[in-house]
Backbone as ProteinMPNN parsed JSONL, in Angstrom:
{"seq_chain_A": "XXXXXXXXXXXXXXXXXXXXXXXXXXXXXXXXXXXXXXXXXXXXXXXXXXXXXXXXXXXXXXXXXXX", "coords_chain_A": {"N_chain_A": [[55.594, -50.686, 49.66], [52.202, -50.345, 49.464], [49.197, -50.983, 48.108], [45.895, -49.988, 48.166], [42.84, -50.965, 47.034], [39.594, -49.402, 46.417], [36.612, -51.11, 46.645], [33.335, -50.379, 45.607], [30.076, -50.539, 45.462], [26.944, -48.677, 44.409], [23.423, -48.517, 44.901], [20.561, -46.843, 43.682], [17.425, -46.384, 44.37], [15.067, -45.164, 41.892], [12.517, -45.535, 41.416], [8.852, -47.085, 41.893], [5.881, -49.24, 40.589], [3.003, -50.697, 40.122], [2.882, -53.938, 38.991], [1.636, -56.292, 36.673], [0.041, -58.965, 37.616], [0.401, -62.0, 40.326], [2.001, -63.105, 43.191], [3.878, -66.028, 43.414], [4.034, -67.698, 45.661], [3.095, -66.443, 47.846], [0.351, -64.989, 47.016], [-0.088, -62.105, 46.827], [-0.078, -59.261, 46.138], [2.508, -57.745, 43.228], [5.367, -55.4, 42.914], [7.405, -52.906, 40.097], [10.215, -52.351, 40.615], [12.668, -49.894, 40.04], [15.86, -49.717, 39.315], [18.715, -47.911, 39.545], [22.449, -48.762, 39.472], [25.722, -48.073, 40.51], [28.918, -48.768, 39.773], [32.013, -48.454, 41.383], [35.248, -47.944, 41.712], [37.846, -46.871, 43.542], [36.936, -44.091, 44.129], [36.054, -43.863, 42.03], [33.65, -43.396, 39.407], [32.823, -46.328, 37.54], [30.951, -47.607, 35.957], [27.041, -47.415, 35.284], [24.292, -48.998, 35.281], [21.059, -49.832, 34.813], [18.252, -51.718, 36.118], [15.11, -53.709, 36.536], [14.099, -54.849, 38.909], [11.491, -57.577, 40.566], [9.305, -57.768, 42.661], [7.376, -58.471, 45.959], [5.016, -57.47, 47.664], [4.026, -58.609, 49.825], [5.666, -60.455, 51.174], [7.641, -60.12, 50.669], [9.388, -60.913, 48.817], [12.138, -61.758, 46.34], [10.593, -61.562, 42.743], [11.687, -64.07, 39.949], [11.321, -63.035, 36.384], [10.309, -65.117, 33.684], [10.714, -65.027, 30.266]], "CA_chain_A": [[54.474, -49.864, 49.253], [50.972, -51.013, 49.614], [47.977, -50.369, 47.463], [44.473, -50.32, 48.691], [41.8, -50.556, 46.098], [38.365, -49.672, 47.386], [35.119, -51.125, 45.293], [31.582, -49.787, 45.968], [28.506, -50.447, 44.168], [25.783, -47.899, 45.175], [22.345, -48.535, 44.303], [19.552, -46.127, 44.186], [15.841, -46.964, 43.595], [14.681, -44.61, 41.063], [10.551, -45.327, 41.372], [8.037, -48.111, 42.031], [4.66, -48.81, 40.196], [2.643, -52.074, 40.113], [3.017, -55.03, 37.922], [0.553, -57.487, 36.486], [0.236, -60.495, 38.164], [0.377, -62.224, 41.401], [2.678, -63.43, 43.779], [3.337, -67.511, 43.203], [4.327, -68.003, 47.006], [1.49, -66.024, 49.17], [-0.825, -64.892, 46.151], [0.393, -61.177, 46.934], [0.604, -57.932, 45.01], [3.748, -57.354, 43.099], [5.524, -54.192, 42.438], [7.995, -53.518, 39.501], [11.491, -51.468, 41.059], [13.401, -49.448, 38.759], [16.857, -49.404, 40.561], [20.305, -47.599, 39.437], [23.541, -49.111, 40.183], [27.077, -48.043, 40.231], [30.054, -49.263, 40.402], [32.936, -47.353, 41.51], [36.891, -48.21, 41.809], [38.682, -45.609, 44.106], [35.79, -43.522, 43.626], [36.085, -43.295, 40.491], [32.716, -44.472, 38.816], [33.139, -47.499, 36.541], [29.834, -48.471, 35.032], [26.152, -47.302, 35.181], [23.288, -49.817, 34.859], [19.602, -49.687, 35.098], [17.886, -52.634, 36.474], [14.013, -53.522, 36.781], [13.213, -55.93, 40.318], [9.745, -57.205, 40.52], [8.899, -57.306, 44.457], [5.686, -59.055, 46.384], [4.568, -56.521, 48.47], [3.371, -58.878, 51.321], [6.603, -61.602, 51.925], [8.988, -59.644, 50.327], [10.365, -62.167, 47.966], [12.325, -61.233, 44.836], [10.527, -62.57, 41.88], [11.91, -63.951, 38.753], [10.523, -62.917, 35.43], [10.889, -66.026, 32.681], [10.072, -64.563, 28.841]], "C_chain_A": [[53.232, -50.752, 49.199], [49.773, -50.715, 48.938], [47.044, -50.76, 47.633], [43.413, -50.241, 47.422], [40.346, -51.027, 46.589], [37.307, -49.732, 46.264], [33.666, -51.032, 45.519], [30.616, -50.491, 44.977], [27.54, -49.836, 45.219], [24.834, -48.51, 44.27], [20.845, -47.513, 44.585], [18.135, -46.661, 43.817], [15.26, -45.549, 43.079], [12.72, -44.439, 40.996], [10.007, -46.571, 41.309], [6.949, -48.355, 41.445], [4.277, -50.809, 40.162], [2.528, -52.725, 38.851], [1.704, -55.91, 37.711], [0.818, -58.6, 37.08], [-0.137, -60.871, 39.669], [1.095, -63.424, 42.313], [2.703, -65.251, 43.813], [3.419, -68.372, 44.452], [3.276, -67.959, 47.851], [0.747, -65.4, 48.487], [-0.891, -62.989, 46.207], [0.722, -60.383, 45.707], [1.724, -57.84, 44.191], [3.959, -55.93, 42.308], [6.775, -54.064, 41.406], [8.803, -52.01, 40.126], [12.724, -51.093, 40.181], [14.787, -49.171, 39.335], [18.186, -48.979, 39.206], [21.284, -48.179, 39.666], [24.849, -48.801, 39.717], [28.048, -48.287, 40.901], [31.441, -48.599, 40.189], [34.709, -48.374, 42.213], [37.48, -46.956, 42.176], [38.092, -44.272, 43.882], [35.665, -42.74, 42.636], [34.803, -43.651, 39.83], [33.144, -45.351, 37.419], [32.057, -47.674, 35.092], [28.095, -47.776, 35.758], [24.916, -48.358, 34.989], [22.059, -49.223, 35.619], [19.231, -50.908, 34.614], [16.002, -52.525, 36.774], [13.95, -54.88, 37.477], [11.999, -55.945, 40.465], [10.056, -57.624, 42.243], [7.884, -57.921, 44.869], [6.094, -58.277, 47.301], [4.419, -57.176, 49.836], [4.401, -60.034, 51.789], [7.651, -61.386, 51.028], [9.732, -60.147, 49.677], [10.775, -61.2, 46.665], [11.961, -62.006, 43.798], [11.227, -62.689, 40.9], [10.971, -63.882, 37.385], [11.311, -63.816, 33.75], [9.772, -65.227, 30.954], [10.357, -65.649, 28.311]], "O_chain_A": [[53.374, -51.926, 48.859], [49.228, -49.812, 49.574], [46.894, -51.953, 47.37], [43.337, -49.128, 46.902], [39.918, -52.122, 46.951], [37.085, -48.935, 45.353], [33.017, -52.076, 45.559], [30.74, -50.835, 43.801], [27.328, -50.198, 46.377], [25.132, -48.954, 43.161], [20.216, -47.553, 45.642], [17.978, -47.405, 42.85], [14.975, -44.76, 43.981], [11.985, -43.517, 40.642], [10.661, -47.351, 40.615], [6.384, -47.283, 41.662], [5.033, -51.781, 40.177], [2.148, -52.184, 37.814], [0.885, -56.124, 38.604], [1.917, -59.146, 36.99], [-0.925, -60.132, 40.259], [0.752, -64.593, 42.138], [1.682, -65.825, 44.189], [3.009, -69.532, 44.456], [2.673, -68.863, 48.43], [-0.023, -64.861, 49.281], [-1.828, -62.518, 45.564], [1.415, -60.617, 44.717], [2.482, -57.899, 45.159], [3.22, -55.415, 41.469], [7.509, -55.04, 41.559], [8.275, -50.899, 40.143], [13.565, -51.873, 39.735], [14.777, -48.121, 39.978], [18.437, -49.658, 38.21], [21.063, -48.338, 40.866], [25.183, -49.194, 38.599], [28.243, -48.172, 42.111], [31.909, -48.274, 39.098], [34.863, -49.266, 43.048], [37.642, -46.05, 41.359], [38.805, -43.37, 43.443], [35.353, -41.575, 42.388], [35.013, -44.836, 39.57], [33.732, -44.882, 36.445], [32.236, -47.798, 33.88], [28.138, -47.713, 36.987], [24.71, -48.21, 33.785], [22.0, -48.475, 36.594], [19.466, -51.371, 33.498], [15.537, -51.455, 37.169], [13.783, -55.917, 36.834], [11.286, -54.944, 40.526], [11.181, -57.692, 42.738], [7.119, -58.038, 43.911], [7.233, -58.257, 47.767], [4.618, -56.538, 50.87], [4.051, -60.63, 52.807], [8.44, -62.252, 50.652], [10.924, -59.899, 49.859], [10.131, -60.293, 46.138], [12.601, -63.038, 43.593], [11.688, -61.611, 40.526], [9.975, -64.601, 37.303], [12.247, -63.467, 33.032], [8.565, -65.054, 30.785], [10.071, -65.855, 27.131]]}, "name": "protein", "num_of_chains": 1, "seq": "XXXXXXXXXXXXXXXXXXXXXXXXXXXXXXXXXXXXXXXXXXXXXXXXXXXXXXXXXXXXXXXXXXX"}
């Protein structure tokens, strides 16, 4: 007998709006990305999170945000 176990994570992006600041690479816009993600076991869903990615608009980098 053989058991397959299949594991997903979907992610949706939820909405975009701009952030303060400016890009520390190419001096670029950044935007702040409100993204969904789930994670699913035999499509079952597992877990829910909500995530906020900041973004530079013009070289696409993912920034980090240090508090």
């Amino acid at each position: 007998m053989c058991l397959v176990f299949l594991c997903d994570e979907e992610e949706t992006e939820l909405g975009r709006q701009a952030a303060p600041g400016a890009c520390p690479y190419c001096g670029g816009t950044v935007q702040a990305v409100d993204i969904e993600s789930q994670w699913r076991l035999c499509f079952l869903p597992l877990c829910f999170k909500r995530k906020r990615k900041y973004l530079c608009t013009l070289c696409a980098r993912r920034l980090v945000v240090y508090q």
